[in-house]
N, C-alpha and C positions, 0 to 999 in steps of 0.2 A: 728409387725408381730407376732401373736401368734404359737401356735404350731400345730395348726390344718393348717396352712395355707401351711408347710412344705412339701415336697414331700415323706419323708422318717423322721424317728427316728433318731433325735442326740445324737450320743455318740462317743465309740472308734472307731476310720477312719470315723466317717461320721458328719463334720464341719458344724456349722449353716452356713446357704446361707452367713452373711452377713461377718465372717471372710476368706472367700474363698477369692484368688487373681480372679481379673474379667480378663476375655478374653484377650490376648494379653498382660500384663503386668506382668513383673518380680518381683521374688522376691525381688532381690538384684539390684537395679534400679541404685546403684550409687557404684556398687559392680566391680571387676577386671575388665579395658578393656580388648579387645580382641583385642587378637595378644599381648600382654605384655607376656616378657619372663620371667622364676624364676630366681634364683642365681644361679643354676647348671647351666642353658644352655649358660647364659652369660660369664660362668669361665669355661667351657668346649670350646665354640665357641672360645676365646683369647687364650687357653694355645695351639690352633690347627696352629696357623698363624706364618708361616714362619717366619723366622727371618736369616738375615747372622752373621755369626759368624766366627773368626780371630782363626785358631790354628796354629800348629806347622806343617803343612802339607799344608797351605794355605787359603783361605776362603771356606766355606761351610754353605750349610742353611739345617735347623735345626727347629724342632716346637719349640715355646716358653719352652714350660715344659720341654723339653730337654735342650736347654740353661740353663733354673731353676737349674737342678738339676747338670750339667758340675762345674755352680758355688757352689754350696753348696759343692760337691766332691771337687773342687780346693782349698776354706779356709779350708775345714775340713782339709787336709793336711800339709799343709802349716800355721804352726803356728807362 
């Protein structure tokens, strides 16, 4: 393919015909599925999910991150 055969001048923003991706094909072909969650939404979705928990008043349910931090408050005390 020479350069007369082009439709336009290659240069900045304008790729020879033959580095373009063609019709229908991705870039990243073997790149993130879809629907795969990151690390936030997996450790936000967990720390949301009820749990029961035994106190001095009787059982009660509680998100996880709140039990988290019950326990880190009770050793911190308690030496």
């Amino acid at each position: 393919m020479s350069n007369d055969d082009l439709p336009y001048e290659v240069g900045y923003g304008k790729p020879p015909h033959f580095g373009k991706f063609t019709k229908g094909q991705s870039g990243n072909p073997k790149g993130r599925p879809k629907g795969s969650k990151n690390f936030a939404t997996v450790v936000l979705r967990e720390c949301r999910q009820r749990v029961r928990v035994n106190g001095p008043r009787g059982t009660r349910t509680v998100t996880k991150l709140e039990a988290a931090m019950m326990q880190i408050g009770t050793q911190a005390c308690c030496c």
